[in-house]
N, C-alpha and C positions, 0 to 999 in steps of 0.2 A: 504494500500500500504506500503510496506516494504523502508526503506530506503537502498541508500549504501552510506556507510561512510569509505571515505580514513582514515586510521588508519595509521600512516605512521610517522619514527622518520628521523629528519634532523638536519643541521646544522645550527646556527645563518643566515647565510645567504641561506638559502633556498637548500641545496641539501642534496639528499640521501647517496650521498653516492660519492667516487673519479669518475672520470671518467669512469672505467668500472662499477660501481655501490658496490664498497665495501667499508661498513661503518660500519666495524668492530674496527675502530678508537674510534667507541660510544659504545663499547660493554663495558669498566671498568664504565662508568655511570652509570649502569642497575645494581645496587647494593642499599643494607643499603635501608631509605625511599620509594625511587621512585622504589626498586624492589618490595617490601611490596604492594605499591600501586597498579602497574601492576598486583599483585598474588590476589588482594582483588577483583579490580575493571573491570582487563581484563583479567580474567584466562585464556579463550579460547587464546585468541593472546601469548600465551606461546606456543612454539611446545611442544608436546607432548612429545617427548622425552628427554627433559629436568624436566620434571615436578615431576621425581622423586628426581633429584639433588637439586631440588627445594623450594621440601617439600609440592608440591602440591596433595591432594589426588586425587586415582583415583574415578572418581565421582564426582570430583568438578564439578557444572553447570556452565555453558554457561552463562554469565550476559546480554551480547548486543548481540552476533550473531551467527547462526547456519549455518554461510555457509562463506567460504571463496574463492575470487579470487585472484589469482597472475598471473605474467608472468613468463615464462618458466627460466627469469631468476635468478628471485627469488626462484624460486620451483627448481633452478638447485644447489642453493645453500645445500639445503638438499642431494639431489642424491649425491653431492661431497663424501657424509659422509656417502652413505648408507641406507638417510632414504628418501624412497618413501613417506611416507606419513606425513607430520610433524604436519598439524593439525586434527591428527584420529578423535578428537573431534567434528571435524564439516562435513557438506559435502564441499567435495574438489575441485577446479576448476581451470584445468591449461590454460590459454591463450597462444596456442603455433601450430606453422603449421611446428613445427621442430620435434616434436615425433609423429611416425605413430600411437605408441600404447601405452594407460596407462601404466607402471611401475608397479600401484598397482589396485586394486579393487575399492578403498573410492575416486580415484584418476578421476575426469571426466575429459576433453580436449577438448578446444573448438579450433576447425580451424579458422574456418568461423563467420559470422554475430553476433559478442561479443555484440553490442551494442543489436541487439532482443536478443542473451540469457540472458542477466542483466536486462533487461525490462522484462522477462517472471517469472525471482526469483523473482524479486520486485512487481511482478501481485500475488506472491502464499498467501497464508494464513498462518500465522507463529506471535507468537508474538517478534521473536526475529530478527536481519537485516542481512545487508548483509557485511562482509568484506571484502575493496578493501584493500589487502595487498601490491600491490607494483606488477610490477618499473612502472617507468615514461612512455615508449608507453600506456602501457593499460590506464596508469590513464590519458594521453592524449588523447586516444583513446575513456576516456568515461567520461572527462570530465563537457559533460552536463548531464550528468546521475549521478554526486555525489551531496546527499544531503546532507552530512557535511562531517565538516572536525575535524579531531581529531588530532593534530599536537605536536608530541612528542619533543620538541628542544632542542638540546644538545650543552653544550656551546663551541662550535668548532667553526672556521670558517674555510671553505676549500679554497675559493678561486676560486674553478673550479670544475668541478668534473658533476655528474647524478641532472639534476634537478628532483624538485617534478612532473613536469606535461610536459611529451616532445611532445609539441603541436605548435600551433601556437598564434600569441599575439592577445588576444580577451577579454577584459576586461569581468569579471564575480563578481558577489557581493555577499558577506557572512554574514551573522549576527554574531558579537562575542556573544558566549553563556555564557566560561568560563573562568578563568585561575588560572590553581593552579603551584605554585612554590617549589623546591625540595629542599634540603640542599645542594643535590651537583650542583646547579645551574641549573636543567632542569627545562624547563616549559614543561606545557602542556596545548593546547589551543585546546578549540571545538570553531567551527563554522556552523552556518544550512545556505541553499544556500538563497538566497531572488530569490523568482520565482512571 
């Protein structure tokens, strides 16, 4: 069975991103160390389009996952700029009942019953998982379907703004796996769910 691991960067106090979900406030952190890390350890979670400015080759493998989901509003961040498809690298999954028709080819759309299509990737055979990229409905929406959490923390604090999970209050328990510390003061913490 495949896992899905929310892969997902926030602020000290727990949000994605402002109020509409823009946390582009975290994007000068994403430099020096903690990018090195990211290009070693999570090539795939690089869009694709960036990977030349990057210095990442084409052909780099896939470390953790061959398949990514988002909501439409995350994956609308892309379209802003032109790119339909931001992780070519993997297969694509948009969570959205706002576009009648893929944009791109790599690009799948799920309307309907998200919780069986993440249950049916996680049934396939694959040594590699599954990426829950973001935003907050879906990861609320499939909250009992993630088996870790991979939590990128950037030393912000917002004050308000897109939580990690827009769901309702239901205690749920993680095991800490990891935590590694950056120079520019990111952590990055895994956790596996306790089932």
């Amino acid at each position: 069975m495949r896992k899905l691991t929310y892969f997902i960067a926030c602020s000290i106090d727990g949000f994605i991103g402002d109020p509409t979900g823009d946390g582009s406030s975290t994007y000068s952190y994403v430099a020096g160390e903690f990018l090195e890390y990211l290009k070693a350890e999570y090539p795939e979670t690089v869009a694709a389009h960036a990977w030349p400015v990057l210095g990442l080759e084409p052909g780099t493998k896939n470390r953790h996952f061959d398949t990514v989901i988002q909501g439409m509003h995350s994956y609308q961040l892309g379209l802003d700029i032109g790119v339909t498809s931001p992780y070519a690298q993997m297969r694509e999954y948009v969570a959205t009942r706002s576009l009648a028709k893929s944009p791109d080819p790599n690009v799948e759309l799920i309307a309907d019953d998200l919780v069986g299509r993440v249950r049916a990737l996680k049934a396939e055979d694959s040594p590699l998982d599954i990426w829950l990229c973001g935003g907050s409905t879906i990861a609320g929406e499939l909250i009992d379907e993630i088996d870790e959490l991979v939590i990128k923390t950037y030393p912000q604090v917002f004050g308000a703004g897109m939580p990690m999970f827009g769901t309702d209050f239901a205690a749920r328990d993680f095991e800490l796996g990891s935590v590694r510390a950056f120079d520019n003061g990111v952590l990055v913490r895994s956790y596996t769910r306790k089932r």
